[in-house]
PAZAPA-4460 file (N, C-alpha, C; in steps of 0.05 Angstrom, whole numbers, plus 32768, in hexadecimal, padded with zeros to 4 digits):
% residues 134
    n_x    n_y    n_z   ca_x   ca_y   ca_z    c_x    c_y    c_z   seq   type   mol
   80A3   7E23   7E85   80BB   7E27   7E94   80D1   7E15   7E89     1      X     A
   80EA   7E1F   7E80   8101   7E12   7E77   8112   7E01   7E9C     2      X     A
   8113   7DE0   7E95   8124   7DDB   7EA5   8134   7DD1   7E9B     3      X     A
   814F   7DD9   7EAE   816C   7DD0   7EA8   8176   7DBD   7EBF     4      X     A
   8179   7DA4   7EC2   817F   7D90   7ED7   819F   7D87   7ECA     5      X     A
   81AF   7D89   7EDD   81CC   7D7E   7EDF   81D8   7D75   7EEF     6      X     A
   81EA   7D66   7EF8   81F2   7D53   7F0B   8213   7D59   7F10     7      X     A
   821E   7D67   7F19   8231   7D6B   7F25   8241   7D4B   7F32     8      X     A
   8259   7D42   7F21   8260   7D33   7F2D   8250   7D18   7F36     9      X     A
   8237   7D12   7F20   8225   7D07   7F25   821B   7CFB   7F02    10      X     A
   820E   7CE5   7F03   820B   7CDF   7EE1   81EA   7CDA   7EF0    11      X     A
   81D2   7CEC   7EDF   81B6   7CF2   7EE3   81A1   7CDC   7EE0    12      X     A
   819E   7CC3   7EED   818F   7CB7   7EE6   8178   7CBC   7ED4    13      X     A
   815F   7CB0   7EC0   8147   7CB9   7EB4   813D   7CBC   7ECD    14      X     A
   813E   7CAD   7EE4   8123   7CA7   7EF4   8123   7CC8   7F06    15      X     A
   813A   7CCA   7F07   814A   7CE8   7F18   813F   7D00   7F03    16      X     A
   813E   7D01   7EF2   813F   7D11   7ED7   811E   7D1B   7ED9    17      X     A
   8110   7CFC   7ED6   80F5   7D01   7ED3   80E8   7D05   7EEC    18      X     A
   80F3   7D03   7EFF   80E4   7D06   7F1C   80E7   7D21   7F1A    19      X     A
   8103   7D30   7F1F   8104   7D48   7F1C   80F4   7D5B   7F0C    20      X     A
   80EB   7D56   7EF9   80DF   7D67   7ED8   80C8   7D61   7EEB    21      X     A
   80BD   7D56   7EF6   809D   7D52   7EF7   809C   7D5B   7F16    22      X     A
   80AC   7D5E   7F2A   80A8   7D6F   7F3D   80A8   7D8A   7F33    23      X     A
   80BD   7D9A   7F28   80CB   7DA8   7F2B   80B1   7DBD   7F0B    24      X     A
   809E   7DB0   7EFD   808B   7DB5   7EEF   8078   7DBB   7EFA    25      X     A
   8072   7DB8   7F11   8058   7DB7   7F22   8058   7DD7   7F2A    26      X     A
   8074   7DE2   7F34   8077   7DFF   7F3C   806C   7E14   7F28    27      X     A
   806A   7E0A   7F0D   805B   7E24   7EFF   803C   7E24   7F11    28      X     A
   802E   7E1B   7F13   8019   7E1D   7F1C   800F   7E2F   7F34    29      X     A
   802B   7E37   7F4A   802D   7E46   7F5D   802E   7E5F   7F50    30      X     A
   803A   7E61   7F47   8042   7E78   7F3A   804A   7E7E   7F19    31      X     A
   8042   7E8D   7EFD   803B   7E89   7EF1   8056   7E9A   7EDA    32      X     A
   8068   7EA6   7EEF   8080   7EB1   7EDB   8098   7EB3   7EEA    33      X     A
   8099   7E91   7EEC   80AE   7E7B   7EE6   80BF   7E80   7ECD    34      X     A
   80D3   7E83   7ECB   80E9   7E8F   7EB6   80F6   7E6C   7EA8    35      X     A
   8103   7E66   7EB9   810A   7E4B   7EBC   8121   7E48   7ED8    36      X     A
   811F   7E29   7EDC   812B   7E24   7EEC   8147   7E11   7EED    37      X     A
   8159   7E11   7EFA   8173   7E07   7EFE   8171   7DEA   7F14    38      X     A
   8174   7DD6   7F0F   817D   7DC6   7F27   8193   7DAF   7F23    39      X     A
   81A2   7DB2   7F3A   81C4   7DB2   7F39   81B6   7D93   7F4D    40      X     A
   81CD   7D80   7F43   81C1   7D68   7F5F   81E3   7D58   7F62    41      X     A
   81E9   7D52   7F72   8206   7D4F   7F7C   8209   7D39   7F94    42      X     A
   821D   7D32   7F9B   8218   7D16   7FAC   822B   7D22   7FBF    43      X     A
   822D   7D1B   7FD4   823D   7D22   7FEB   8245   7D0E   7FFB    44      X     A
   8261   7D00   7FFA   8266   7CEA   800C   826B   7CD3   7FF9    45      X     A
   8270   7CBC   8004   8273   7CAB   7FEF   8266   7C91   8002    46      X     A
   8260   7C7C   7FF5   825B   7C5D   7FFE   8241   7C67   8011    47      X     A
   8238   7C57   8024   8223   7C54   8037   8219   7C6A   8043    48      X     A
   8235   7C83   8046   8232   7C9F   8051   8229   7CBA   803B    49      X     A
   8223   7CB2   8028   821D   7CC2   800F   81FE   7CCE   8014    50      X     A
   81F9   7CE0   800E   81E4   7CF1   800A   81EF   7D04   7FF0    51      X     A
   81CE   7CFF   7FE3   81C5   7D19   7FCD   81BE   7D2E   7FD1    52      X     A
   81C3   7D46   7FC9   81C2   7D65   7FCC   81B3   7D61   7FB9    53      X     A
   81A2   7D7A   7FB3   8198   7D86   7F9B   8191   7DA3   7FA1    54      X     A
   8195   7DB7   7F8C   8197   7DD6   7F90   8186   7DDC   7F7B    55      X     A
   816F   7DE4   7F82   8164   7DF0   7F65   8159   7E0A   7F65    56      X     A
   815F   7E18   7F5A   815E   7E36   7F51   813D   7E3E   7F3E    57      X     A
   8132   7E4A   7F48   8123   7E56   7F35   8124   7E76   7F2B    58      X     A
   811C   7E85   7F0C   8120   7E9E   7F09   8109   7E9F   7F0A    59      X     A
   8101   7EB7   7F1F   80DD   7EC1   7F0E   80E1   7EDD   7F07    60      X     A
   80CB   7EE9   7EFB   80CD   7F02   7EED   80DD   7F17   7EFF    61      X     A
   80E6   7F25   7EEB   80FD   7F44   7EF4   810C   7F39   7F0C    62      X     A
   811A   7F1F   7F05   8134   7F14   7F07   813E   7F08   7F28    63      X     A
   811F   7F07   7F29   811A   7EFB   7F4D   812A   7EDE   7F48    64      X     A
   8134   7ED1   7F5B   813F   7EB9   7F5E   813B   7EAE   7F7C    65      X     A
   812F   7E99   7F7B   812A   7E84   7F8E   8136   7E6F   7F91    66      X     A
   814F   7E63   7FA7   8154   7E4C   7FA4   8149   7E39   7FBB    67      X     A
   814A   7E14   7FAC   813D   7E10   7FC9   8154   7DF3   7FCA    68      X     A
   8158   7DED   7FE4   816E   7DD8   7FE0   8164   7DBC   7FF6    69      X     A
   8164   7DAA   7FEC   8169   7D90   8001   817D   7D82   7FFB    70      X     A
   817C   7D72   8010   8190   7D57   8018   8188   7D3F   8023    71      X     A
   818B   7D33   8013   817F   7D10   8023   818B   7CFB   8018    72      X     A
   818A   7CDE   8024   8193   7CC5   801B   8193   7CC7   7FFF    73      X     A
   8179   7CC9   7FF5   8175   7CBC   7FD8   8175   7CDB   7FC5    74      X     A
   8172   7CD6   7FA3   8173   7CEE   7FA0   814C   7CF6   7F9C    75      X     A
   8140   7CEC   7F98   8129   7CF2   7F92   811D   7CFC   7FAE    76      X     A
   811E   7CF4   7FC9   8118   7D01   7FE6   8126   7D1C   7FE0    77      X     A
   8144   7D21   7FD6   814A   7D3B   7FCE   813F   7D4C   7FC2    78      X     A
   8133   7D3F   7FA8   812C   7D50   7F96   8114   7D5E   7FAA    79      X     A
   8106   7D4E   7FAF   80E6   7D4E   7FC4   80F2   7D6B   7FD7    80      X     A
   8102   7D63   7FE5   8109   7D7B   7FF6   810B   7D94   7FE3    81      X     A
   811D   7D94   7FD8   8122   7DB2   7FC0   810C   7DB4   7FB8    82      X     A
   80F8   7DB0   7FB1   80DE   7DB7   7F9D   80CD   7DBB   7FBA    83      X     A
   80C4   7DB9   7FD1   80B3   7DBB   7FDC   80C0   7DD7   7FF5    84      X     A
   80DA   7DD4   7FEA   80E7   7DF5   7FFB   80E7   7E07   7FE7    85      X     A
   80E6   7E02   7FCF   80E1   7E15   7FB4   80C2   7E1C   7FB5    86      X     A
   80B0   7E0B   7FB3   8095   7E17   7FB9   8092   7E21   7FC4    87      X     A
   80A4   7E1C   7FEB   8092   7E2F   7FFE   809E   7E4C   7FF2    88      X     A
   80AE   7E4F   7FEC   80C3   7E6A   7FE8   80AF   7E7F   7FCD    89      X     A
   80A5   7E6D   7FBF   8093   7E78   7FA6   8076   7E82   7FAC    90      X     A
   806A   7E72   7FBD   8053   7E78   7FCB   804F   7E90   7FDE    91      X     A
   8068   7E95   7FEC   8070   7EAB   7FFB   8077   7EBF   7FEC    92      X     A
   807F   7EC0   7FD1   808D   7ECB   7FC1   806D   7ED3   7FB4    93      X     A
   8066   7EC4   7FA8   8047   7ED2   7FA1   8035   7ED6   7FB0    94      X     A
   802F   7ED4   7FCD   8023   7EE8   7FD9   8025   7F02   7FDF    95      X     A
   8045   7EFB   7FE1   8051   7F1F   7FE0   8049   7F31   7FCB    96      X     A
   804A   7F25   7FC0   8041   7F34   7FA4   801D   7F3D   7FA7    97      X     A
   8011   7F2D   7FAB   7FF5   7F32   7FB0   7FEE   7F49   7FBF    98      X     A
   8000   7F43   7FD9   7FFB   7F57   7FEA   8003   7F77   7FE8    99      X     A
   800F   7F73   7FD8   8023   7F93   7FD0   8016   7F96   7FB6   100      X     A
   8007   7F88   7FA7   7FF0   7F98   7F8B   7FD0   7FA2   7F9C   101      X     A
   7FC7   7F8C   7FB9   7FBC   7F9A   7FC3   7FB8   7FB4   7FCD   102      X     A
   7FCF   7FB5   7FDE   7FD9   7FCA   7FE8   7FDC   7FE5   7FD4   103      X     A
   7FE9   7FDB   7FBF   7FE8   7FF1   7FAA   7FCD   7FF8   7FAA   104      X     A
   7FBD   7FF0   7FA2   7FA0   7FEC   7F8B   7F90   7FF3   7FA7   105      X     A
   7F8F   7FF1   7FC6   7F80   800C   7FD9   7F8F   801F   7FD7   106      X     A
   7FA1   802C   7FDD   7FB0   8040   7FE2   7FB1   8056   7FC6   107      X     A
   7FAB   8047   7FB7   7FA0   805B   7F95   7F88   8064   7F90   108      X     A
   7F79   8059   7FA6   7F5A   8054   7FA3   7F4D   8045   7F89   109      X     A
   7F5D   802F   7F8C   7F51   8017   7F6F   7F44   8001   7F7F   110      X     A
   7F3C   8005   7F91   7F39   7FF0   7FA8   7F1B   7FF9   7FAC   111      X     A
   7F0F   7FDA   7FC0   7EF5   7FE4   7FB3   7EF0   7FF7   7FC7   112      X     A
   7ED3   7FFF   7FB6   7EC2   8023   7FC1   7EC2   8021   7FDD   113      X     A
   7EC6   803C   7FE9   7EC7   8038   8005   7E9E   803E   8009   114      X     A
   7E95   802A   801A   7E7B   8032   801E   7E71   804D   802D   115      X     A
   7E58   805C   8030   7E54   8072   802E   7E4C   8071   8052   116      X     A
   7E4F   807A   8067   7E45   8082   807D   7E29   8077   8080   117      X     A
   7E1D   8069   8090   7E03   8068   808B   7DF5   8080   809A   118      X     A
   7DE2   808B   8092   7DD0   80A5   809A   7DC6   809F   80B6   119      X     A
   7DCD   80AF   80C4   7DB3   80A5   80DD   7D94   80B0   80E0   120      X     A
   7D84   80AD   80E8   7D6B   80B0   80E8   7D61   80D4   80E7   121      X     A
   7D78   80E2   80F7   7D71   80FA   80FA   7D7C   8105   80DD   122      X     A
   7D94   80FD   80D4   7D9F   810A   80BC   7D87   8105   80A5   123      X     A
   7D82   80F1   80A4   7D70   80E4   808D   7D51   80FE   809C   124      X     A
   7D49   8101   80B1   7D36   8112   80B3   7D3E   812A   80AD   125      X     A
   7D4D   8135   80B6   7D5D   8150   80B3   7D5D   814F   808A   126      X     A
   7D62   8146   8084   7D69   8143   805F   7D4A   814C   8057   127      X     A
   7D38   8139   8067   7D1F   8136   8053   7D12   815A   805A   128      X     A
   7D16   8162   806F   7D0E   817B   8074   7D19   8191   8065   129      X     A
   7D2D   8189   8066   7D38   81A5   8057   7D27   81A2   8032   130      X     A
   7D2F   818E   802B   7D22   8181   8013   7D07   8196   800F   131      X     A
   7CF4   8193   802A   7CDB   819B   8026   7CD2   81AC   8026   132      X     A
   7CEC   81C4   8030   7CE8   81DC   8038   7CEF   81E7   801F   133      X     A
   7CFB   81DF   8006   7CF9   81ED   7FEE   7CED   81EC   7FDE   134      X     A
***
């Protein structure tokens, strides 16, 4: 997965940089066509009343887009928020998907064999007779 981290009005610490890359790496694992991802991180306020935003975008295949956003004191609790509202959104995002190849795969009859009626005692007698009578 390609990431792109930038700081809006903001100069990116390493520690911000590398916290980010190693949250925001963990999401291939949910889901496996991760395109790449965008995260924007920006400060709001100034002196003692300041809080960090962070917005991060993911593309997954045939041009789906997920964003997930927090806000908190510090920026790394931010980053934490955006990556853990991006997962839940991907996990949801790939069960949907599960559920709708299921759905496909009965409704085609690719799903498994449907089992056979079990015989009851008279049918199973009724069978063997006729059987005997030829």
């Amino acid at each position: 997965m390609k990431l792109n981290i930038v700081g809006r009005h903001l100069d990116i610490s390493p520690r911000m940089e590398n916290h980010a890359r190693e949250k925001f790496a963990k999401l291939d694992r949910y889901f496996a066509g991760i395109q790449h991802a965008d995260v924007v991180m920006h400060v709001n306020g100034r002196g003692q009343a300041a809080t960090f935003g962070v917005e991060a975008a993911v593309v997954l295949g045939h041009g789906t887009r997920l964003v997930g956003k927090g806000q908190a004191p510090d920026a790394l609790s931010a980053i934490d928020q955006a990556e853990s509202k991006l997962e839940k959104q991907i996990r949801r995002f790939h069960a949907r998907l599960k559920a709708h190849r299921d759905r496909q795969r009965i409704s085609h009859g690719k799903g498994a064999p449907r089992e056979r009626d079990e015989a009851t005692y008279e049918q199973v007698v009724r069978e063997m007779l006729e059987e005997g009578e030829e």
